[in-house]
HTML snippet that shows the backbone in 3Dmol.js (N, CA, C, O; Angstrom):
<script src="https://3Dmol.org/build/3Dmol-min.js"></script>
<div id="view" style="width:600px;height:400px;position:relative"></div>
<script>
const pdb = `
ATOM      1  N   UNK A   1      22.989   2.150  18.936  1.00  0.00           N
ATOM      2  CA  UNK A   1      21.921   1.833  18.002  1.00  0.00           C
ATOM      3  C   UNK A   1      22.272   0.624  17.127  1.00  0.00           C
ATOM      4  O   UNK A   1      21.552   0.379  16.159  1.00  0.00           O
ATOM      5  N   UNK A   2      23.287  -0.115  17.391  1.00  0.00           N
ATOM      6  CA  UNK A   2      23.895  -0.987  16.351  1.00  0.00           C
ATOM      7  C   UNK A   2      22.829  -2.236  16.828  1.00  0.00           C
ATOM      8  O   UNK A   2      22.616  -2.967  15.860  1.00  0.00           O
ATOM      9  N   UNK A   3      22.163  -2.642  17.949  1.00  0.00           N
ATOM     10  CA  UNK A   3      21.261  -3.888  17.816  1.00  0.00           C
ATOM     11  C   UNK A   3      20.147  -3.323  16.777  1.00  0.00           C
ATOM     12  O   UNK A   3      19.681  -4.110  15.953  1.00  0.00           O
ATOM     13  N   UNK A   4      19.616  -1.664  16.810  1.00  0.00           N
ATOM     14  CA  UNK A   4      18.350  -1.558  16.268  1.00  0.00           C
ATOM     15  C   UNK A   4      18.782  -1.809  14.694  1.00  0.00           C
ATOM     16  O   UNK A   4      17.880  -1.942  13.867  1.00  0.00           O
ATOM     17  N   UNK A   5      20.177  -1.875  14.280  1.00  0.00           N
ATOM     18  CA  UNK A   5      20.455  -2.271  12.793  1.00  0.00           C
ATOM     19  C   UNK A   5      20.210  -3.391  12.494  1.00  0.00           C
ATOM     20  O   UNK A   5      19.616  -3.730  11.470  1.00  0.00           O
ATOM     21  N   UNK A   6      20.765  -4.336  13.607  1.00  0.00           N
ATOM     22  CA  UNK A   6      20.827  -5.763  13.353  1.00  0.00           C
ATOM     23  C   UNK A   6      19.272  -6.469  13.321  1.00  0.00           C
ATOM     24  O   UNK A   6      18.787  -7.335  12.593  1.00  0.00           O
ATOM     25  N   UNK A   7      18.685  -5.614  14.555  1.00  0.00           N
ATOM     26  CA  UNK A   7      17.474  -6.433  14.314  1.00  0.00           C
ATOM     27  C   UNK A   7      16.425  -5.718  12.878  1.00  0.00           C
ATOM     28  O   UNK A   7      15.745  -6.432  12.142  1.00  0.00           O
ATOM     29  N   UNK A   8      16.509  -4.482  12.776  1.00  0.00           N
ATOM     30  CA  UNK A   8      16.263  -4.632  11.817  1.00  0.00           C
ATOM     31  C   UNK A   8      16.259  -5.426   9.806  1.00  0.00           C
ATOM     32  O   UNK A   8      15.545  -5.740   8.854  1.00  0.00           O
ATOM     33  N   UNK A   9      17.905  -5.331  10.411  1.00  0.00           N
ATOM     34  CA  UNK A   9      18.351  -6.807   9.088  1.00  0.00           C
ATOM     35  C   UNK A   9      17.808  -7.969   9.211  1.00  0.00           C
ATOM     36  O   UNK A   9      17.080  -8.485   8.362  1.00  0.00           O
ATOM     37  N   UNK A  10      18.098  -8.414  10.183  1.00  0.00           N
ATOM     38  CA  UNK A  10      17.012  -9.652  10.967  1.00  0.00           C
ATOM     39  C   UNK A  10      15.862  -9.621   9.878  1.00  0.00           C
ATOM     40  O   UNK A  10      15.756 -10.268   8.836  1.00  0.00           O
ATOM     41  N   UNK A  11      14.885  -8.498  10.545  1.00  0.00           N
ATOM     42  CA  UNK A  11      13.529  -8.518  10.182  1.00  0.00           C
ATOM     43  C   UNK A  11      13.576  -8.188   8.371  1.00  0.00           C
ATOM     44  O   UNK A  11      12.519  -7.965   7.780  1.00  0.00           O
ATOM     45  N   UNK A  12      14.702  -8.194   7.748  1.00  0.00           N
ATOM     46  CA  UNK A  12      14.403  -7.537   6.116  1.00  0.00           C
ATOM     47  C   UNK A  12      14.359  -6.093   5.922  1.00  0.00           C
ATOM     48  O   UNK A  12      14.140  -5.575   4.827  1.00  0.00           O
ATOM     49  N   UNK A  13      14.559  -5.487   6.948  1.00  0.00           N
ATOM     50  CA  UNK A  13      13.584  -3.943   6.993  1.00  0.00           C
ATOM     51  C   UNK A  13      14.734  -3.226   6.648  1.00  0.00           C
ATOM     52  O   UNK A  13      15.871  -3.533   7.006  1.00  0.00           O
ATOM     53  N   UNK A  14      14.348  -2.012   5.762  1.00  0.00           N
ATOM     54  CA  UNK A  14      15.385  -0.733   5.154  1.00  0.00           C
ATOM     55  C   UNK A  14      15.867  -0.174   6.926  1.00  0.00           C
ATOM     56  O   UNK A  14      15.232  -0.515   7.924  1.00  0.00           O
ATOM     57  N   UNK A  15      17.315   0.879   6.948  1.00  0.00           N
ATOM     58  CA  UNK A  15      17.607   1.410   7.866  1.00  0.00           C
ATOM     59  C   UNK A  15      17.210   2.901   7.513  1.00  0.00           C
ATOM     60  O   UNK A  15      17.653   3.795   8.234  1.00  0.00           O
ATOM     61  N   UNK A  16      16.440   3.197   6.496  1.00  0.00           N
ATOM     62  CA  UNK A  16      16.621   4.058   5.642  1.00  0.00           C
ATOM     63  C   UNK A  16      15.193   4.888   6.893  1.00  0.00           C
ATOM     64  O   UNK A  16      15.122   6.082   7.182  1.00  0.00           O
ATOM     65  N   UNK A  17      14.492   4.044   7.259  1.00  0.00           N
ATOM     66  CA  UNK A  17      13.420   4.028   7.870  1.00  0.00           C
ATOM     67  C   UNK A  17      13.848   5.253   9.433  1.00  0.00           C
ATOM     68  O   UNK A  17      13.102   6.052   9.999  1.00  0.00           O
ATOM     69  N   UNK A  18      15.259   4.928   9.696  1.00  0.00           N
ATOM     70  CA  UNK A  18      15.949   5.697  10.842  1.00  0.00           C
ATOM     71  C   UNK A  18      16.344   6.931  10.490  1.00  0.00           C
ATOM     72  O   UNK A  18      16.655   7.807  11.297  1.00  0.00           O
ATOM     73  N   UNK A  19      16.347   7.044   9.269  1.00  0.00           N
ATOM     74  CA  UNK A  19      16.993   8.567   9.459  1.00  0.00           C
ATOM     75  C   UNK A  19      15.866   9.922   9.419  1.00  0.00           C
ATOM     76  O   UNK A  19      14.668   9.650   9.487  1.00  0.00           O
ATOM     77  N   UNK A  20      16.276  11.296   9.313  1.00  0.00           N
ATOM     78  CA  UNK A  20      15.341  12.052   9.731  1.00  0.00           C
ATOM     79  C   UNK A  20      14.777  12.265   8.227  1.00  0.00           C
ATOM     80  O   UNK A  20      15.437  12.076   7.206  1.00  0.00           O
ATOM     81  N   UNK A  21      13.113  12.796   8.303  1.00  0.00           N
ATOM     82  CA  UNK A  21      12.869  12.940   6.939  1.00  0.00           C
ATOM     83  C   UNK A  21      13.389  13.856   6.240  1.00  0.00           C
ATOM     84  O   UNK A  21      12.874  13.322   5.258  1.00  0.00           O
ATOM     85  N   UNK A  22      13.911  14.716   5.809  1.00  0.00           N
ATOM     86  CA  UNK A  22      14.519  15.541   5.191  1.00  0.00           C
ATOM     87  C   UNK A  22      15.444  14.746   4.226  1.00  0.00           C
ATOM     88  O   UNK A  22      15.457  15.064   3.037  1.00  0.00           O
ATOM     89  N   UNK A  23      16.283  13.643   4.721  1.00  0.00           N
ATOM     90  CA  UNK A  23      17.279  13.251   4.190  1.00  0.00           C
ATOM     91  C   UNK A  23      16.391  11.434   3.858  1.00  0.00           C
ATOM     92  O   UNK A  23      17.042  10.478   3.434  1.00  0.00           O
ATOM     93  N   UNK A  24      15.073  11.368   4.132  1.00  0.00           N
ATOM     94  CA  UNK A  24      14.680  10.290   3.661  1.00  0.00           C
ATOM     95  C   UNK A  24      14.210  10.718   1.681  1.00  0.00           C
ATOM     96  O   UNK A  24      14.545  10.181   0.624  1.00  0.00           O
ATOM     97  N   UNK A  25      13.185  12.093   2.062  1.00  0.00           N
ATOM     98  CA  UNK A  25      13.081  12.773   1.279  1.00  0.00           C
ATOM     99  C   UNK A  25      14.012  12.834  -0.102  1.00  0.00           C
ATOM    100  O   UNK A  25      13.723  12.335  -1.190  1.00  0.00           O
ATOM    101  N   UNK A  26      15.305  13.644   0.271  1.00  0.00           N
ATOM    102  CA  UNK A  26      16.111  13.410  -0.781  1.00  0.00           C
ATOM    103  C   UNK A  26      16.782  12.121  -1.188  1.00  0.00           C
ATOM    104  O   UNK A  26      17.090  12.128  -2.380  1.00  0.00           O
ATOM    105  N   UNK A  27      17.050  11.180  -0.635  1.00  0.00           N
ATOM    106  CA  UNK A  27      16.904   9.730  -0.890  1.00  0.00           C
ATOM    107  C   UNK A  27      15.661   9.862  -2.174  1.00  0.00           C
ATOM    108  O   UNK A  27      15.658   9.630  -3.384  1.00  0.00           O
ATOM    109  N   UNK A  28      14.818  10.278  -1.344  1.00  0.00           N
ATOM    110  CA  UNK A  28      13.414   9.425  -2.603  1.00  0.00           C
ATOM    111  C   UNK A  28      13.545   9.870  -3.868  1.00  0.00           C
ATOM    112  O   UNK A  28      13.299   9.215  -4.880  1.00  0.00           O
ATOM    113  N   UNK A  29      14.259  11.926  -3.770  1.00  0.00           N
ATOM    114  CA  UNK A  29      14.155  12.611  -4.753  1.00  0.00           C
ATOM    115  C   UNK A  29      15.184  12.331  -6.219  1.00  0.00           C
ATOM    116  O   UNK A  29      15.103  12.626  -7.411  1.00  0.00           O
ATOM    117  N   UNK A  30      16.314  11.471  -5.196  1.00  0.00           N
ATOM    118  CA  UNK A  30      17.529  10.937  -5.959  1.00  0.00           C
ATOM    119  C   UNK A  30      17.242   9.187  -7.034  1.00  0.00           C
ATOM    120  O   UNK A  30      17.498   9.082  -8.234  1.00  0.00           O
ATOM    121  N   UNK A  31      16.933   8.573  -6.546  1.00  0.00           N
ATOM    122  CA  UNK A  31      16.070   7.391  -6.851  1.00  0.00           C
ATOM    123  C   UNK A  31      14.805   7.637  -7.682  1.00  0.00           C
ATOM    124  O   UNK A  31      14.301   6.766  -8.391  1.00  0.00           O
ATOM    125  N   UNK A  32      14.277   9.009  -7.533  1.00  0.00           N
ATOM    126  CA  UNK A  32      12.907   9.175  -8.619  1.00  0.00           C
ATOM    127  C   UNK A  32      13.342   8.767 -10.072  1.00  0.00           C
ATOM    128  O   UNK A  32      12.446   7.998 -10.418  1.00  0.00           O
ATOM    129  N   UNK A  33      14.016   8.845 -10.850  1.00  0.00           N
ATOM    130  CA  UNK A  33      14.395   8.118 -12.249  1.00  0.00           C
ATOM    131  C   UNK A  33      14.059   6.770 -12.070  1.00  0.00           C
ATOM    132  O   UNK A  33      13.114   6.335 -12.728  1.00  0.00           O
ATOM    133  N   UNK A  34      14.751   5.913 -11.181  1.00  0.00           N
ATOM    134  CA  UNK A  34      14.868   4.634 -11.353  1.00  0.00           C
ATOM    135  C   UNK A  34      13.591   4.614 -10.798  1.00  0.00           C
ATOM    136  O   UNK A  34      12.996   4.017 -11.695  1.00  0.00           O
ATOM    137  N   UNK A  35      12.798   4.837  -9.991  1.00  0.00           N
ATOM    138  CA  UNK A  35      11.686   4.711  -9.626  1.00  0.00           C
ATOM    139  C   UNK A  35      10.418   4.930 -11.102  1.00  0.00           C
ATOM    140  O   UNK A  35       9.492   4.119 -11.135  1.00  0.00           O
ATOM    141  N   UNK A  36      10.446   5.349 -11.526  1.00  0.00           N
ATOM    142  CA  UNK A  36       9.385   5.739 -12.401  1.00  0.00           C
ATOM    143  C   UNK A  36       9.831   4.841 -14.067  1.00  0.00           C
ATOM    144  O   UNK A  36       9.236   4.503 -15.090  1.00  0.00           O
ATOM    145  N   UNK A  37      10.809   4.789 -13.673  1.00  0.00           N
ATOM    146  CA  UNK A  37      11.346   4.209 -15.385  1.00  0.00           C
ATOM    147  C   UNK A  37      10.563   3.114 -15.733  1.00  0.00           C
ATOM    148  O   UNK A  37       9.995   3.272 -16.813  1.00  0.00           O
ATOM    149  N   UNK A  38      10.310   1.891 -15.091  1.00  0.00           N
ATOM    150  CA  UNK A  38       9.361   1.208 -15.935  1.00  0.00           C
ATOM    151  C   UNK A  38       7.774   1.572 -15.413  1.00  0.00           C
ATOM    152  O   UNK A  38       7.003   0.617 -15.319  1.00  0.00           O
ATOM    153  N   UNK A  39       7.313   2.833 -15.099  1.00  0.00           N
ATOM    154  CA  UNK A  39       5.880   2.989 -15.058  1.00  0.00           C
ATOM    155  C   UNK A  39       5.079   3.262 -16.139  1.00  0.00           C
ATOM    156  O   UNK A  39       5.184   4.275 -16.830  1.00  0.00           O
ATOM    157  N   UNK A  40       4.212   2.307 -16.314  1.00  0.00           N
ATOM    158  CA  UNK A  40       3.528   2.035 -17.462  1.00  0.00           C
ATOM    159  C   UNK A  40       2.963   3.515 -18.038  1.00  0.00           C
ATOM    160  O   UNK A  40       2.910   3.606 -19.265  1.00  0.00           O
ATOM    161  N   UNK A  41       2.538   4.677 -17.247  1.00  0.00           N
ATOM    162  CA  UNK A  41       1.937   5.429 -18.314  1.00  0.00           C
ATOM    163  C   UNK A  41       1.873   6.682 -17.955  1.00  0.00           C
ATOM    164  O   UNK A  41       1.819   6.730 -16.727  1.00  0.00           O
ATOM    165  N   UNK A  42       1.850   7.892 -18.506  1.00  0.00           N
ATOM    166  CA  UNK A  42       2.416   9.357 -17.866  1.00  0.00           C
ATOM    167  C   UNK A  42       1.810  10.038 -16.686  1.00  0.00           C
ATOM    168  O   UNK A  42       2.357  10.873 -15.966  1.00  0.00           O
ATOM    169  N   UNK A  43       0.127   9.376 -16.557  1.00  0.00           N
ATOM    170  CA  UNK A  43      -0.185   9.698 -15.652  1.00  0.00           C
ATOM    171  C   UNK A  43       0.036   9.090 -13.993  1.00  0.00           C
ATOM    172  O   UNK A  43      -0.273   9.556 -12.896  1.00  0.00           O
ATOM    173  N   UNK A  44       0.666   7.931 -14.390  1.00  0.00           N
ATOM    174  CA  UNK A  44       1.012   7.365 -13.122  1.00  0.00           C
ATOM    175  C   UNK A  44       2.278   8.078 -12.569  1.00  0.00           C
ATOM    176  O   UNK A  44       2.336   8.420 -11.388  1.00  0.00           O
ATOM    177  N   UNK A  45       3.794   8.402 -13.885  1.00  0.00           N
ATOM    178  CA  UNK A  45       4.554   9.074 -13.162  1.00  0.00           C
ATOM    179  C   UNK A  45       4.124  10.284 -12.607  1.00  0.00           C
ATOM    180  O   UNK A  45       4.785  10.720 -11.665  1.00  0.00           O
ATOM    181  N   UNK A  46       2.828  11.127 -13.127  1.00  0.00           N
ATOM    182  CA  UNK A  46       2.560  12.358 -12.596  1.00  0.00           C
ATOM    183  C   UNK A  46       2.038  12.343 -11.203  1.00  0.00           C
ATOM    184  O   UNK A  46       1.853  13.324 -10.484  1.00  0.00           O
ATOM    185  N   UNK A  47       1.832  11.127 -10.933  1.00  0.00           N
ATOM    186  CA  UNK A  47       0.846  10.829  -9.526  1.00  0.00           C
ATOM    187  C   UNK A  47       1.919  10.865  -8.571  1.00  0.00           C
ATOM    188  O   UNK A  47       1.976  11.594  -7.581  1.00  0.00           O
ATOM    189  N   UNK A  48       3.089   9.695  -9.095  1.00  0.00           N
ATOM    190  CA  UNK A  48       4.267   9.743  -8.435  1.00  0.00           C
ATOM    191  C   UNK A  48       4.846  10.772  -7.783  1.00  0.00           C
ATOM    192  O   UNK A  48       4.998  10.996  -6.582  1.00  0.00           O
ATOM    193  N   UNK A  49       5.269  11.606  -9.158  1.00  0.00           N
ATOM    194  CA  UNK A  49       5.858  12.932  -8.735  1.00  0.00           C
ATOM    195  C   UNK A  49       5.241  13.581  -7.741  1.00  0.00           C
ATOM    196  O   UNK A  49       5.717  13.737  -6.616  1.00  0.00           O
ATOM    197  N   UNK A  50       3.745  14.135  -8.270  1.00  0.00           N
ATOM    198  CA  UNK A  50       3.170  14.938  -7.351  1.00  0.00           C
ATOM    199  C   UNK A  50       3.383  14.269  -6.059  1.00  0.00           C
ATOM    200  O   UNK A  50       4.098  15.029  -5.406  1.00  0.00           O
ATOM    201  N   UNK A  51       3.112  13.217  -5.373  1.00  0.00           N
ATOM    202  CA  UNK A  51       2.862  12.960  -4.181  1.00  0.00           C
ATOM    203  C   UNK A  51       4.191  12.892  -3.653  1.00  0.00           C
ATOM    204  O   UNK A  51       4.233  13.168  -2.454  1.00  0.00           O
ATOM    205  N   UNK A  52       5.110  12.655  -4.097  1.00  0.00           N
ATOM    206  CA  UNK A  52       6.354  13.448  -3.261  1.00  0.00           C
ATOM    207  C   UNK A  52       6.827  14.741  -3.342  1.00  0.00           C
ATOM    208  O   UNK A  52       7.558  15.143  -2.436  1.00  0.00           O
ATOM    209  N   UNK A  53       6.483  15.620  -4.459  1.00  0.00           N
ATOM    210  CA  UNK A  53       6.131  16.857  -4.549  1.00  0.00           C
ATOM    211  C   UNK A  53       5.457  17.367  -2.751  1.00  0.00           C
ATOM    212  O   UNK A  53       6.066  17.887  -1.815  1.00  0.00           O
ATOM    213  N   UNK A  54       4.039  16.948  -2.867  1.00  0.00           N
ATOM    214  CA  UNK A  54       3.378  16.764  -1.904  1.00  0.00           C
ATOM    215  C   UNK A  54       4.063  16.701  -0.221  1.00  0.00           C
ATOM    216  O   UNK A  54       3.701  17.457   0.680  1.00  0.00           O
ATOM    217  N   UNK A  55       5.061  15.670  -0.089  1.00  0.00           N
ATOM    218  CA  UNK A  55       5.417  15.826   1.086  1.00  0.00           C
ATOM    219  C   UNK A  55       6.881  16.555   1.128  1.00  0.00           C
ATOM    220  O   UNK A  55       7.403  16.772   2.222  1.00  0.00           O
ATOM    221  N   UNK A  56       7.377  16.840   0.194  1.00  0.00           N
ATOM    222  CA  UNK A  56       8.365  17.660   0.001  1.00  0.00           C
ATOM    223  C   UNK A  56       7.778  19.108   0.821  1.00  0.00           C
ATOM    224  O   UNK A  56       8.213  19.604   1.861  1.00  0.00           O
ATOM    225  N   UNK A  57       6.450  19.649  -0.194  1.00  0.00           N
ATOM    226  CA  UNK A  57       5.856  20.879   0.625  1.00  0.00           C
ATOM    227  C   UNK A  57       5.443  20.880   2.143  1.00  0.00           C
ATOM    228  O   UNK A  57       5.847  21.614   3.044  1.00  0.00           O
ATOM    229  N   UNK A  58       4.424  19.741   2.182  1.00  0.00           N
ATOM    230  CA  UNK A  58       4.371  19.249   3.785  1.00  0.00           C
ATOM    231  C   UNK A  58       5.394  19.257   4.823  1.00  0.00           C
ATOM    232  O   UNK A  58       4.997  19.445   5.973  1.00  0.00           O
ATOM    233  N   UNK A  59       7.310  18.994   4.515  1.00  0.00           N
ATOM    234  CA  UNK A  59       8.024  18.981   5.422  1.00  0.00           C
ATOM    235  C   UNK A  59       8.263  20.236   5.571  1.00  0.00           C
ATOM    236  O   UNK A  59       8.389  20.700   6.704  1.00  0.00           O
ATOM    237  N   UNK A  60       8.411  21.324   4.014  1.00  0.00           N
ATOM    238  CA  UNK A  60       9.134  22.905   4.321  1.00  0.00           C
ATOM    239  C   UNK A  60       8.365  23.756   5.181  1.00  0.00           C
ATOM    240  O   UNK A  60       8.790  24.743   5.783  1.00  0.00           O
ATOM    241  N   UNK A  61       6.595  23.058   5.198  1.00  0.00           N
ATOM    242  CA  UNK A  61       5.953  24.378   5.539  1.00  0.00           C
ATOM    243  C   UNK A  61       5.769  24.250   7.239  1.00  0.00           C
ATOM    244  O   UNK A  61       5.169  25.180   7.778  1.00  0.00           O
ATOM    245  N   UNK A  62       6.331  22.977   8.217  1.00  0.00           N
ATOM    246  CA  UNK A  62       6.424  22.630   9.220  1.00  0.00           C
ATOM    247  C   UNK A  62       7.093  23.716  10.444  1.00  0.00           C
ATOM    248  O   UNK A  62       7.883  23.055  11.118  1.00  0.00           O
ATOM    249  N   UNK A  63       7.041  24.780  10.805  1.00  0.00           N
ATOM    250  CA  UNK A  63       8.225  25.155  11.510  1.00  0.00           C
ATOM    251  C   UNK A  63       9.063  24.609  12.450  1.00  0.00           C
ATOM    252  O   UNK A  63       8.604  23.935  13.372  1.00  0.00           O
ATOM    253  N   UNK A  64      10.263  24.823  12.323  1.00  0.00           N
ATOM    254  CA  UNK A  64      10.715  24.313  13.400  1.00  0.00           C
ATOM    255  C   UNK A  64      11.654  22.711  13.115  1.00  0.00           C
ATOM    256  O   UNK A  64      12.222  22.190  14.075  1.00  0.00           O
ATOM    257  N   UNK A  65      11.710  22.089  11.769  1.00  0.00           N
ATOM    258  CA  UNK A  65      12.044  21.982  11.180  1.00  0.00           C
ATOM    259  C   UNK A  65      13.906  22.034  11.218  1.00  0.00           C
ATOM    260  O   UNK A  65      14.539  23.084  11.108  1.00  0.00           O
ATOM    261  N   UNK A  66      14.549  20.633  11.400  1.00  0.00           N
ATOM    262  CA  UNK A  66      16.213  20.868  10.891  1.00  0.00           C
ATOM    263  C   UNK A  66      16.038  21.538   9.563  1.00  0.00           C
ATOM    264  O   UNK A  66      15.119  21.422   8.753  1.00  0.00           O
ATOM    265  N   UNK A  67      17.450  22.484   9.506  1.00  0.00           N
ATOM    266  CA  UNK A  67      17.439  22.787   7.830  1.00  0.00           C
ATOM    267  C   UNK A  67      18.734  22.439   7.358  1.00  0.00           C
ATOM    268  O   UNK A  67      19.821  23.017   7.324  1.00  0.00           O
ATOM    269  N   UNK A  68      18.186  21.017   6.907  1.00  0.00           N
ATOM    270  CA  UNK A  68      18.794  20.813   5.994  1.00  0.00           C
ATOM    271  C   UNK A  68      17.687  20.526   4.510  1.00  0.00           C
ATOM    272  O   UNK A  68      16.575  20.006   4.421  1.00  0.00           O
ATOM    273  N   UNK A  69      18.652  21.168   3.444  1.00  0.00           N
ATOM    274  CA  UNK A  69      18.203  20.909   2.025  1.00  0.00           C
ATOM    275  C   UNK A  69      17.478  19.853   1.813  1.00  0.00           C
ATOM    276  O   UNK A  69      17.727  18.751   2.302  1.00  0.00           O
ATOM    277  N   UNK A  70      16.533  20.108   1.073  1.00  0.00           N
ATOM    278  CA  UNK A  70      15.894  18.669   0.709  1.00  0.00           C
ATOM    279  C   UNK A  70      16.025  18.807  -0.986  1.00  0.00           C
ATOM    280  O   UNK A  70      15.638  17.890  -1.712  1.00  0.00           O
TER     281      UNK A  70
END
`;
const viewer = $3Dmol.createViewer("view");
viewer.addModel(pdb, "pdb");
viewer.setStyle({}, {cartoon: {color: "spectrum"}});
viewer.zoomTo();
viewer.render();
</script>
């Protein structure tokens, strides 16, 4: 998989994009601070939240599903 890295660097593009969602997920969940810190106003972080809230529920309720933690 090491060309699909390169060409992805090539192209600018995250590798973050390769891994499985579960662990893209907690990526996002870890980064939510810095993500929201300069958002202008409470209802936008609430939009934020919720909608990864949102696919947080969307991945658990999938069966079948790797388990790993999110």
């Amino acid at each position: 998989m090491w060309w699909v890295k390169e060409y992805l660097a090539r192209q600018g593009l995250s590798t973050e994009a390769l891994l499985p969602l579960p662990l893209q997920l907690r990526r996002e969940i870890e980064r939510l601070p810095e993500t929201v810190a300069n958002v202008p106003s409470e209802q936008s972080v609430r939009e934020i939240v919720a909608g990864l809230n949102r696919r947080v529920v969307e991945y658990m309720l999938h069966p079948g599903q790797l388990p790993i933690p999110v």
